[in-house]
MARVEX-878608 format. One record per residue (C-alpha): residue number from 1; residue in one letter; x, y, z. Coordinates in nm, 4 decimals, always signed. Layout:
residues N
NUM A X Y Z .
...
This chain:
residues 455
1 X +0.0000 +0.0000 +0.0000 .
2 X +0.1098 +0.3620 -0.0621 .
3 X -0.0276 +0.6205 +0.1113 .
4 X +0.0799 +0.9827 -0.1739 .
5 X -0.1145 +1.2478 +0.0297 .
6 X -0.1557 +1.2528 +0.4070 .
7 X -0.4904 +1.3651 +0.2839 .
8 X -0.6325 +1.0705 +0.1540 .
9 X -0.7037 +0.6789 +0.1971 .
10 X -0.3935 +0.4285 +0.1084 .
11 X -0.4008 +0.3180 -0.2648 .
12 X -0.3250 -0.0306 -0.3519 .
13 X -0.0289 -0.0473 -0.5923 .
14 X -0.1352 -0.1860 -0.9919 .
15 X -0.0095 -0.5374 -1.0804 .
16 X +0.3571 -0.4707 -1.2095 .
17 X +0.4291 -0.2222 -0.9245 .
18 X +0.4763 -0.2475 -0.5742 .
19 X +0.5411 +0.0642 -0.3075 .
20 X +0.8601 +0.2033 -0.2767 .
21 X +1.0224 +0.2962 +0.0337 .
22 X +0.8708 +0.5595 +0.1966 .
23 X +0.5563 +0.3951 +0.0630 .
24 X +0.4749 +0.7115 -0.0855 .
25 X +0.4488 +0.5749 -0.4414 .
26 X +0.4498 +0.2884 -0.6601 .
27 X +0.7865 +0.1643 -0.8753 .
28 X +0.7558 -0.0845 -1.1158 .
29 X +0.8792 -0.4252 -1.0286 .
30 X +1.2257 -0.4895 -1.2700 .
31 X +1.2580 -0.7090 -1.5999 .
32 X +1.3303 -1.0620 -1.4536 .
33 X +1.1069 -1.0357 -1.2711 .
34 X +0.6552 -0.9638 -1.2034 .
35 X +0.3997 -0.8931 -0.9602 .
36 X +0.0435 -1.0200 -1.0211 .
37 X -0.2304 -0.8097 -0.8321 .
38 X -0.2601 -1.0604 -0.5783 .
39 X +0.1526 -1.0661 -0.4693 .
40 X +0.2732 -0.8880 -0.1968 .
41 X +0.6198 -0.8396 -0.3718 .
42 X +0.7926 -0.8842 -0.6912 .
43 X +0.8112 -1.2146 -0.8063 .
44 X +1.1372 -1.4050 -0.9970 .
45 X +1.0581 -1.5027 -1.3382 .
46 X +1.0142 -1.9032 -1.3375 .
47 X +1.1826 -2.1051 -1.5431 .
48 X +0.9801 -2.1702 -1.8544 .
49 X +0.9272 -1.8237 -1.8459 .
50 X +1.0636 -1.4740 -1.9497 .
51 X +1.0139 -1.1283 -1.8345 .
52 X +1.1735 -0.8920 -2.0413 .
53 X +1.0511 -0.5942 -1.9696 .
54 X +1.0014 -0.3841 -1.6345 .
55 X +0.6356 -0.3376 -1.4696 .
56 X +0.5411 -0.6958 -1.6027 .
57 X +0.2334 -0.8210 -1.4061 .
58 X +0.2557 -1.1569 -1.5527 .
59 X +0.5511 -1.4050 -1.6361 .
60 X +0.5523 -1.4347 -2.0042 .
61 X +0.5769 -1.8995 -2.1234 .
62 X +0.8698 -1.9508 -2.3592 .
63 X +0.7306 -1.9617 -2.6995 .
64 X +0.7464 -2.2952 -2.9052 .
65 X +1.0579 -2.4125 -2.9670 .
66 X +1.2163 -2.2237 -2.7172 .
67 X +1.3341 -2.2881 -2.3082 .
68 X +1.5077 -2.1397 -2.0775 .
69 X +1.6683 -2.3399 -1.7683 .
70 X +1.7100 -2.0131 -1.5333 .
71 X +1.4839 -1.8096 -1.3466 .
72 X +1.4956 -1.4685 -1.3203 .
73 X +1.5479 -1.4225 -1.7055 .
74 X +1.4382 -1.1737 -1.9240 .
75 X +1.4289 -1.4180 -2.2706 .
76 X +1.4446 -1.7669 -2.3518 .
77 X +1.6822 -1.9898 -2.5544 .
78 X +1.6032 -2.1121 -2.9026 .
79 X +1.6002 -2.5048 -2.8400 .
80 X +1.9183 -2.6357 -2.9903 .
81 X +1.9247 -2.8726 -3.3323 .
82 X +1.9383 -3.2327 -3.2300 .
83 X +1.7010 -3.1527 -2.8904 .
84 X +1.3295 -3.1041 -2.8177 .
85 X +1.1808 -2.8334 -2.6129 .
86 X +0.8382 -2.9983 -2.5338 .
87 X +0.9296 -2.8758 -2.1549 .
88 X +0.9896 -2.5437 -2.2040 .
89 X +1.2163 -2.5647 -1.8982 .
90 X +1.4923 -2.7927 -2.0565 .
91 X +1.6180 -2.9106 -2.4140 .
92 X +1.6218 -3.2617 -2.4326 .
93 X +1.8446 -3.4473 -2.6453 .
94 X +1.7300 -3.6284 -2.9401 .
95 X +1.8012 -3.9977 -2.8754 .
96 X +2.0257 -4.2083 -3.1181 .
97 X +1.7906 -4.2775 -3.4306 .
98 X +1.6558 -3.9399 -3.3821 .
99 X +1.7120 -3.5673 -3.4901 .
100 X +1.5686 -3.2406 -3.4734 .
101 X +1.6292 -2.9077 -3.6160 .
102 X +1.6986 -2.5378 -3.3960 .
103 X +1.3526 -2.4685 -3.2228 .
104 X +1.2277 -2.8181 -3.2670 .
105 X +0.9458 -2.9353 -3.0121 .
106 X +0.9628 -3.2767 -3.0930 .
107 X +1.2707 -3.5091 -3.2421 .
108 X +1.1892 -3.7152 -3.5842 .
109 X +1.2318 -4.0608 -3.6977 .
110 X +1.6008 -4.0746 -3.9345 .
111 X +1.3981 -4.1869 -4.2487 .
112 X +1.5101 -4.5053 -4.4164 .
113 X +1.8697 -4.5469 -4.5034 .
114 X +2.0054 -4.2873 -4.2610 .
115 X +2.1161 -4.2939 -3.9024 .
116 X +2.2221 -4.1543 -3.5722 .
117 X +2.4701 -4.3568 -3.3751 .
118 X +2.4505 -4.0938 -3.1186 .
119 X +2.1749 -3.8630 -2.8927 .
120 X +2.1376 -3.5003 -3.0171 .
121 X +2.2128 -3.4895 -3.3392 .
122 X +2.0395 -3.2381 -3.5808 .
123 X +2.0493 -3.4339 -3.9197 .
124 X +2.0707 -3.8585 -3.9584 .
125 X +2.3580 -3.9721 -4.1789 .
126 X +2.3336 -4.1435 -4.5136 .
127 X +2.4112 -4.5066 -4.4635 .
128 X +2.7223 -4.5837 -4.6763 .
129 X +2.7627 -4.7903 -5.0063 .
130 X +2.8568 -5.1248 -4.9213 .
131 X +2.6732 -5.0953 -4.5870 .
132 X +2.3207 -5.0920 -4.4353 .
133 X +2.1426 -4.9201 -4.1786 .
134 X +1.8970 -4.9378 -3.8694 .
135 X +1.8295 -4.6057 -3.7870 .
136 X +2.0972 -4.6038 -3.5102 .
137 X +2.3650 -4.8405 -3.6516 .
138 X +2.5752 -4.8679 -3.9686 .
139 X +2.6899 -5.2321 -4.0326 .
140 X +2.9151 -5.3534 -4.3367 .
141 X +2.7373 -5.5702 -4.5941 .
142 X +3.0058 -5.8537 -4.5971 .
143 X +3.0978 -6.0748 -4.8889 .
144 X +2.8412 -6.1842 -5.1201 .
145 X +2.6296 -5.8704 -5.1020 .
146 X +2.6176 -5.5300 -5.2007 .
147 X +2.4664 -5.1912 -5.1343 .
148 X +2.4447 -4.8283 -5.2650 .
149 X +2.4412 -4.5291 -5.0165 .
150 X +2.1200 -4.4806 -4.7965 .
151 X +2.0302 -4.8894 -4.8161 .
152 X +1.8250 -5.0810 -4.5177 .
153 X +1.9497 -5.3455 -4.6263 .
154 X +2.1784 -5.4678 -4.8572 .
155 X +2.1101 -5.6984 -5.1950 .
156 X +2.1946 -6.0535 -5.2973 .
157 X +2.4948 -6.0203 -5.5672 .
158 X +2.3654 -6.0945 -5.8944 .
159 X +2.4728 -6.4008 -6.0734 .
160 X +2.6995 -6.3110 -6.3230 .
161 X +2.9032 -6.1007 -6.0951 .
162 X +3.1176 -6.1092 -5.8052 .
163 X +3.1135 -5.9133 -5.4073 .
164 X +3.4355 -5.9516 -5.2315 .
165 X +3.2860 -5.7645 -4.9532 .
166 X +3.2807 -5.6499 -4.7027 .
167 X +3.1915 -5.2986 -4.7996 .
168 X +3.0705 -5.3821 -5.2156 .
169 X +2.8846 -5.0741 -5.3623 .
170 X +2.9056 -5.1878 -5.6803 .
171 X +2.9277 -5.5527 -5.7870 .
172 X +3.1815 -5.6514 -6.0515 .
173 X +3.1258 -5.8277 -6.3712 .
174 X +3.2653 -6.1491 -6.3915 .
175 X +3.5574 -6.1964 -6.7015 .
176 X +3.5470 -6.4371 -6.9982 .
177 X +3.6569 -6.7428 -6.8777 .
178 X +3.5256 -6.7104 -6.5099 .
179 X +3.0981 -6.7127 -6.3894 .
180 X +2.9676 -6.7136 -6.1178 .
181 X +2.5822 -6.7769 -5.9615 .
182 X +2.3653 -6.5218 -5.7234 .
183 X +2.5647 -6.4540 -5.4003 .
184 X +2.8889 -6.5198 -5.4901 .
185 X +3.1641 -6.3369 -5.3475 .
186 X +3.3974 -6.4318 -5.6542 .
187 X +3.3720 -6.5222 -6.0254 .
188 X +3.4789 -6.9220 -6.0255 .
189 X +3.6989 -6.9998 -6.2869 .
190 X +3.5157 -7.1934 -6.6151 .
191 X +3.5332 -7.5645 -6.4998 .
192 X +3.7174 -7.8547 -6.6960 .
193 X +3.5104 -7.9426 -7.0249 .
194 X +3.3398 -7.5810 -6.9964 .
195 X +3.3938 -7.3110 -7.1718 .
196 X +3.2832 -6.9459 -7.0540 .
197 X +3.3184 -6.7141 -7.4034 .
198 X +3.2261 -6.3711 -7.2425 .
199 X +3.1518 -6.1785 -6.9347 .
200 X +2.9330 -6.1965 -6.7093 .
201 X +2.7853 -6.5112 -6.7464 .
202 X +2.5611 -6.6903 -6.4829 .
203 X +2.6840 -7.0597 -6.5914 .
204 X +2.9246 -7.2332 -6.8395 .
205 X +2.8377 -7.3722 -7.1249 .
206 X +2.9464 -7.7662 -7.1898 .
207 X +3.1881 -7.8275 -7.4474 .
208 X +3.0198 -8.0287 -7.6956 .
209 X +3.0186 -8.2879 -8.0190 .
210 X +3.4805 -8.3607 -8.0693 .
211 X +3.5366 -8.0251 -7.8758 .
212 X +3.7227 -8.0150 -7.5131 .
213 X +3.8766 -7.8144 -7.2226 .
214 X +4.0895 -7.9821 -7.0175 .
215 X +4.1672 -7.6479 -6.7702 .
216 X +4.0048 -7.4179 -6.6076 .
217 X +3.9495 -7.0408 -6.6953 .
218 X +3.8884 -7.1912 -7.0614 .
219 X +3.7160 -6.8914 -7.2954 .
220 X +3.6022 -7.1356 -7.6018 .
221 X +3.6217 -7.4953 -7.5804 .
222 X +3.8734 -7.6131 -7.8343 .
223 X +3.8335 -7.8333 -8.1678 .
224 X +3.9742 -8.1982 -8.1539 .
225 X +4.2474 -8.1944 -8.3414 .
226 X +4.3844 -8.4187 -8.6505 .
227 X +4.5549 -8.7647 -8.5230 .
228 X +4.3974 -8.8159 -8.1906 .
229 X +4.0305 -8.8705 -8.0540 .
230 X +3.8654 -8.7124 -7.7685 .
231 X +3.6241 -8.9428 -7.5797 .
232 X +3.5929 -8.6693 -7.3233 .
233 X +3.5306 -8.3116 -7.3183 .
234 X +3.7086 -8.2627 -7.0149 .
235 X +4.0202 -8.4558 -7.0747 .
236 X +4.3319 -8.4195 -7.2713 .
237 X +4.2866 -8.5525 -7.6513 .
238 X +4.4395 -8.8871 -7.6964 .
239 X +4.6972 -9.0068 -7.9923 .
240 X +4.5148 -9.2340 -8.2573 .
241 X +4.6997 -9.5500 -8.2586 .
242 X +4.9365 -9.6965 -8.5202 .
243 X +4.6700 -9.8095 -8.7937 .
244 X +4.4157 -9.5533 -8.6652 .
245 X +4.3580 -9.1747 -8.8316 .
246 X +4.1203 -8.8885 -8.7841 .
247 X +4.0411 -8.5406 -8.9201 .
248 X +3.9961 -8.2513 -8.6862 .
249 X +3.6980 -8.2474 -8.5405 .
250 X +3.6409 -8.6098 -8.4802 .
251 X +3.5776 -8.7528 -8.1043 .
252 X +3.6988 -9.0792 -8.2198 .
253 X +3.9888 -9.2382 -8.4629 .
254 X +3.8963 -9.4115 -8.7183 .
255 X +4.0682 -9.8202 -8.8389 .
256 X +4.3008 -9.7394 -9.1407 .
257 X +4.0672 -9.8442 -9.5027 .
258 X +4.2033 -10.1880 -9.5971 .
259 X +4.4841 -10.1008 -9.8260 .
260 X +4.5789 -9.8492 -9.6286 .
261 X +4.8241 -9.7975 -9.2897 .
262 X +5.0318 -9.6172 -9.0782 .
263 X +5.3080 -9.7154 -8.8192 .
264 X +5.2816 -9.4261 -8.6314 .
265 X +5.0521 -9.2861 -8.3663 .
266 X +4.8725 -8.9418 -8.3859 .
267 X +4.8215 -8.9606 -8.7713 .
268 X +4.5605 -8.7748 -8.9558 .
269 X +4.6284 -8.9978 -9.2804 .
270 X +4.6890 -9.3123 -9.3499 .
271 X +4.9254 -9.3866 -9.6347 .
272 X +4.8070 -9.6522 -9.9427 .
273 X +4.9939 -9.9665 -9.9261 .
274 X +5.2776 -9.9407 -10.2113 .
275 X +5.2604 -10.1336 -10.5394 .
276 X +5.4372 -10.4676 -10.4914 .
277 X +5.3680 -10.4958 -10.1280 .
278 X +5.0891 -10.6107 -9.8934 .
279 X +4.9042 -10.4364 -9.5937 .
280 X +4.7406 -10.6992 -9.3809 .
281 X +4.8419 -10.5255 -9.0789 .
282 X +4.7492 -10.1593 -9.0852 .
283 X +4.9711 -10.0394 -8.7982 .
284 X +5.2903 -10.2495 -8.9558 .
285 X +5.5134 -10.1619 -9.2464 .
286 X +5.4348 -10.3302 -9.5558 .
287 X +5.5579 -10.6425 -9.7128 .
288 X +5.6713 -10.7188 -10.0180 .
289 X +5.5064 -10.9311 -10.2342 .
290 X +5.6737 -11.2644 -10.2770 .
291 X +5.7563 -11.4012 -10.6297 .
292 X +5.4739 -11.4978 -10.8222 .
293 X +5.2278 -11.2669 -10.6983 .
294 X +5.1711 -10.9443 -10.7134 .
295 X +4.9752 -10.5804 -10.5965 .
296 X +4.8883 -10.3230 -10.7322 .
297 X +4.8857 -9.9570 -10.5405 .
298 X +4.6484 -9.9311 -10.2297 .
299 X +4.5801 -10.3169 -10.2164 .
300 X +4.5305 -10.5393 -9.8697 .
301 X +4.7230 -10.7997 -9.9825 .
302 X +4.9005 -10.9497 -10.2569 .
303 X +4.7482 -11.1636 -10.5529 .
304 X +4.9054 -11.4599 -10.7321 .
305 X +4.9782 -11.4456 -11.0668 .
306 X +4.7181 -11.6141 -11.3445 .
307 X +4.7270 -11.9710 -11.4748 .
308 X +4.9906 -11.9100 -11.7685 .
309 X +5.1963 -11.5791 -11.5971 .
310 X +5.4861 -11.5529 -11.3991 .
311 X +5.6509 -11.3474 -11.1604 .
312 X +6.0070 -11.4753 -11.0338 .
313 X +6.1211 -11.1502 -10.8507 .
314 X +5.9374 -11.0276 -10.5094 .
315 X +5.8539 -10.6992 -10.5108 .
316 X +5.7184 -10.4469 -10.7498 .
317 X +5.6793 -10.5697 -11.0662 .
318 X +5.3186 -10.7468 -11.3059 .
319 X +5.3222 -11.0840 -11.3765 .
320 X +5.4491 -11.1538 -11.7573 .
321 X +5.2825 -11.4051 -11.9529 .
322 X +5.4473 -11.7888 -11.9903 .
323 X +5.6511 -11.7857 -12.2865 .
324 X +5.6362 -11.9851 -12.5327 .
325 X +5.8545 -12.3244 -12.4803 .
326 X +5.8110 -12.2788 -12.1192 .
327 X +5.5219 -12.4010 -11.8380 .
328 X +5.4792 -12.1503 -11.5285 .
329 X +5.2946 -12.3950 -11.3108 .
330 X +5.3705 -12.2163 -10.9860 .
331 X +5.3396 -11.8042 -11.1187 .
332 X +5.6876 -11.8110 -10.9374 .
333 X +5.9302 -11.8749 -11.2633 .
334 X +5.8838 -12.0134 -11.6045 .
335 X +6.0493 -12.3271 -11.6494 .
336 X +6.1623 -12.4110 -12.0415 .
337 X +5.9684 -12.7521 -12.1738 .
338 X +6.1720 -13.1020 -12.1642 .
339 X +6.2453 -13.2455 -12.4430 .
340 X +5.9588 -13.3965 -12.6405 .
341 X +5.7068 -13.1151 -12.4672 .
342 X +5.6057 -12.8007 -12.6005 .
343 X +5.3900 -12.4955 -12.4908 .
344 X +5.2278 -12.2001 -12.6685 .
345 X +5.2308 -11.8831 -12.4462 .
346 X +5.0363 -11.8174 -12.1437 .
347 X +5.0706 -12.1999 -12.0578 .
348 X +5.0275 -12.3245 -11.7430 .
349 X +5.2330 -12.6438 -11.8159 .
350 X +5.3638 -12.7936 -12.1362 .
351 X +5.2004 -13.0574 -12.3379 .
352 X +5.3787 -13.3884 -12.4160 .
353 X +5.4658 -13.3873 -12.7881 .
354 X +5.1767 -13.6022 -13.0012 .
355 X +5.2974 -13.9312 -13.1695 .
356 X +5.3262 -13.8618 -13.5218 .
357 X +5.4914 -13.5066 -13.4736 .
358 X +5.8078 -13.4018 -13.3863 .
359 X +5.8946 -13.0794 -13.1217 .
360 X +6.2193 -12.9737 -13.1741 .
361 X +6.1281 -12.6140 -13.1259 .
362 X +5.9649 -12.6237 -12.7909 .
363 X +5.8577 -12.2937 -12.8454 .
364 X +5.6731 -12.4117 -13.1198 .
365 X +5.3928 -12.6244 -13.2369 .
366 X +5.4568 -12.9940 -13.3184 .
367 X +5.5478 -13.0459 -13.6559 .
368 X +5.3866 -13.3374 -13.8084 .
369 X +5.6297 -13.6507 -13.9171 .
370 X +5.6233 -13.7150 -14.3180 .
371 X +5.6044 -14.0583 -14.4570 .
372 X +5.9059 -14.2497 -14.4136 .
373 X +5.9501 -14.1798 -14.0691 .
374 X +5.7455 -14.1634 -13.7398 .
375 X +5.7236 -14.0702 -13.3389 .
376 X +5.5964 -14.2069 -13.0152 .
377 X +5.4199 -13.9404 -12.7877 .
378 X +5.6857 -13.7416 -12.6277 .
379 X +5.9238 -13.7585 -12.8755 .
380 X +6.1320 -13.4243 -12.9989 .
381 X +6.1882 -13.5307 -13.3476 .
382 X +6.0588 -13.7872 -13.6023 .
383 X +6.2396 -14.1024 -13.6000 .
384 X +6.3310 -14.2590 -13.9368 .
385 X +6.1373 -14.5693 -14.0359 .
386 X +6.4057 -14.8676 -13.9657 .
387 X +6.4601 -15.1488 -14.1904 .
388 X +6.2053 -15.4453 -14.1736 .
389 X +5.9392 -15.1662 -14.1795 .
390 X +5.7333 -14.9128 -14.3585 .
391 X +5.6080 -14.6179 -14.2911 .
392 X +5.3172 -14.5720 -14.5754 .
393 X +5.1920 -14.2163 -14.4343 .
394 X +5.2389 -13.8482 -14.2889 .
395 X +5.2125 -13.8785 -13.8820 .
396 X +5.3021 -14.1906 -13.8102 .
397 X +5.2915 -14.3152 -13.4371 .
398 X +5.4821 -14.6234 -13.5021 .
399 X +5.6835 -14.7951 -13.7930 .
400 X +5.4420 -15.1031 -13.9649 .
401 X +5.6801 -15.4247 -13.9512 .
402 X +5.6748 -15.5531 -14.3096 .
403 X +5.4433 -15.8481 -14.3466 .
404 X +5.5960 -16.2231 -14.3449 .
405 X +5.7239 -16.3075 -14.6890 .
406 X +5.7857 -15.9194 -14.7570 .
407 X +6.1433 -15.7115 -14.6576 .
408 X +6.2739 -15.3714 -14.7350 .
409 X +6.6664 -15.3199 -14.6704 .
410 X +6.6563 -14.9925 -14.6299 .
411 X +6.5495 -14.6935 -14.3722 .
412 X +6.3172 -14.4628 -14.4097 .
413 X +6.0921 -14.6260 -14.6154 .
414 X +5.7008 -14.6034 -14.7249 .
415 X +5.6686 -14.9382 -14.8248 .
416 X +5.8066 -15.3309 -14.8237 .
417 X +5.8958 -15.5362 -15.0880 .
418 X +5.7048 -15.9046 -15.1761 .
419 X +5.9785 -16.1993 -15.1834 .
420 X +5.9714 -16.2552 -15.5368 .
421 X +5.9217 -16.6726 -15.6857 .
422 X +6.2221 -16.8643 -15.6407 .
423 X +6.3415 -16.6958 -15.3295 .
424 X +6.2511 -16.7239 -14.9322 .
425 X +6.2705 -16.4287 -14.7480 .
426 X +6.2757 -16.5183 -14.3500 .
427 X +6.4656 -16.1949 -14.2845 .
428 X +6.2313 -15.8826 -14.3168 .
429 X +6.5665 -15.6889 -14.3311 .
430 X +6.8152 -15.8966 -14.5472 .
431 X +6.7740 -15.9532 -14.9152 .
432 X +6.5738 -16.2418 -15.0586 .
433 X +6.7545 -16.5861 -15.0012 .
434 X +6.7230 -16.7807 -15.3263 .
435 X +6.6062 -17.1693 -15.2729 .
436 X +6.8862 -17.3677 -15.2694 .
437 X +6.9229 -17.7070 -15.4659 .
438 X +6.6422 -17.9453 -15.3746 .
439 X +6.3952 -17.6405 -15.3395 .
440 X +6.1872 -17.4375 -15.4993 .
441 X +5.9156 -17.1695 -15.4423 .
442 X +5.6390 -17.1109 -15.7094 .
443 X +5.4764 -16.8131 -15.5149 .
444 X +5.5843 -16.4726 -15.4153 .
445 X +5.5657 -16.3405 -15.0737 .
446 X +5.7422 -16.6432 -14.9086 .
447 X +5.9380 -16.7072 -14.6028 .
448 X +6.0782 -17.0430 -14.7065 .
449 X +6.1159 -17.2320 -14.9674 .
450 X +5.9600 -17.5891 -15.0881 .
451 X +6.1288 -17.9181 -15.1314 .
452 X +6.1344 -18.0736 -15.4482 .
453 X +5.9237 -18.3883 -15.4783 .
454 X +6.1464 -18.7017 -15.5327 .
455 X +6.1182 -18.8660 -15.8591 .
């Protein structure tokens, strides 16, 4: 109360005011601090509160966003970034996984992909490539996964490529020659009897048909080449045997044609057997042909020569007809005829001479025997007609002995002579014998002579 005049009643001071010392009038109450109507004093400014001014009758609530700690104060504090004023007494921190911005009266959820690791912060962080985040923790991917900044969560690695991990932003492409399947943290190298042409692929691809890969990290899967076979894609091609071929390309070797061979492994030709040799084995060297056969170029084996040919060298060489004069019975020589045998050419043995003909000339045919003379079978010339014969015709096997009571002297002859009368002829060689005394012989043709009758 204040009491101006000594006139008048006491006058209550106005809210904002209270009486100074004499009590004679009112001051107002200073900034920090108020006096409602119903105080007896001035009153600090709460916390919460503000009172910036002097005379205030009230204490004046932070505003939204703002606090103040003190009392006694004539403002209030913007609230801090990473902190909430809800109280406006204190600024509480955000907690991890929360943020806020200056003057904030609430703290927000980091949105997806970013984080706080720690209370009363005023922004969340991006979550890093090659990691992934819960709003309050960052955590490395690992191998076989990847991630790009600001991930939850991080992604399978896609086939075709590799993550080493542990931090993979970006997954790399597998090479040619290397593939790999979903989740891999590295590209495997193209397996054995694979082949794995370009990048990035999710699988290899079989080698197939006479193609093969016998290591690993194979780009193309390679053509089976001339002289050896390849039974399996994923092995090392193996050397034809001796008597075996094949082309490139082939899985398998192939027997040597008959007439054909080779002595050596790995070939990717076989060579025709040689004229005047024989290839019955097709992994051995050839053989000659023995005498009296022969071959020609690219034959199995050797052939003998033909009834009437001949052959008497081994080797190369044809078989030459028989001469004439000669018999090739065997193909392996010709042999000249033996006396009394003859052969044309091309014979296969010679032919006993005829009777009646003569063969000199073995070379030629038999020459028939003129009258006079004569031949047995076998015989190389005529043989003149002896004496106590005839030999009436051309051809004659055998001489004719000259009938009893007939004679011829002489060789060579075509007929016989009759004994004549008066003589006896018991010698078909001699001369007629003329009867001697006592004896006579009325007929010709005689061998002996009569007696005379007595008287």
């Amino acid at each position: 109360m204040i009491c101006p005049t000594k006139t008048n009643a006491p006058q209550e001071c106005p809210a904002g005011q209270v009486p100074n010392g004499g009590q004679t009038a009112c001051t107002n109450c200073l900034a920090g601090t108020y006096r409602a109507s119903s105080d007896a004093a001035c009153v600090t400014c709460p916390e919460g509160h503000k009172c910036p001014s002097d005379g205030m009758a009230n204490a004046t609530v932070c505003p939204a966003g703002e606090y103040q700690t003190s009392p006694g104060q004539t403002s209030c504090d913007d609230c801090p970034a990473g902190s909430e004023c809800s109280d406006t007494t204190t600024a509480n921190a955000c907690p991890s996984g929360q943020f806020s911005l200056a003057r904030s009266t609430s703290c927000s959820n980091c949105a997806s992909g970013y984080y706080t690791s720690s209370p009363g912060q005023g922004s969340c962080t991006q979550c890093t490539a090659g990691y992934f985040c819960s709003s309050t923790t960052q955590t490395q991917c690992g191998a076989t996964k990847f991630s790009s900044a600001g991930a939850a969560s991080c992604d399978t690695c896609t086939a075709g490529y590799e993550c080493p991990g542990p931090t993979t932003s970006t997954p790399q492409q597998c090479t040619n020659g290397t593939y790999s399947s979903a989740g891999a943290s590295a590209c495997s190298p193209c397996d054995v009897g694979y082949q794995c042409p370009v990048a990035g692929m999710t699988a290899p691809d079989a080698c197939t048909g006479a193609t093969y890969s016998d290591s690993t990290g194979t780009l193309t899967c390679l053509t089976c080449p001339a002289g050896q076979r390849c039974p399996d894609t994923s092995s090392t091609p193996i050397d034809c045997l001796a008597g075996e071929f094949s082309s490139a390309g082939s899985a398998t070797c192939s027997a040597c044609n008959d007439g054909e061979y080779t002595t050596a492994t790995g070939s990717e030709t076989c060579t025709p057997c040689p004229e005047g040799y024989k290839c019955l084995d097709k992994a051995a060297s050839p053989v000659q042909c023995g005498v009296g056969e022969f071959s020609l170029g690219g034959h199995k084996t050797c052939t003998a020569c033909g009834a009437g040919t001949y052959k008497d060298s081994a080797g190369v060489g044809n078989c030459t007809e028989c001469p004439a004069g000669s018999e090739c019975p065997t193909g392996a020589a010709a042999t000249p005829c033996g006396s009394g045998y003859y052969s044309e050419s091309g014979a296969s043995v010679c032919i006993p001479c005829p009777g009646g003909y003569s063969c000199s000339d073995p070379a030629q045919a038999p020459q028939e025997c003129s009258s006079g003379s004569y031949s047995s079978n076998s015989s190389a010339s005529c043989t003149t007609c002896p004496e106590g014969h005839r030999c009436p015709d051309n051809g004659m096997i055998e001489p004719e002995v000259c009938p009893a009571g007939w004679y011829q002297t002489s060789a060579g002859q075509t007929t016989c002579t009759e004994c004549p009368t008066g003589s006896k002829c018991t010698d078909r060689t001699s001369t007629p014998t003329t009867c001697p005394e006592g004896e006579y012989q009325d007929g010709g043709g005689m061998e002996t002579c009569k007696s005379c009758p007595s008287g």
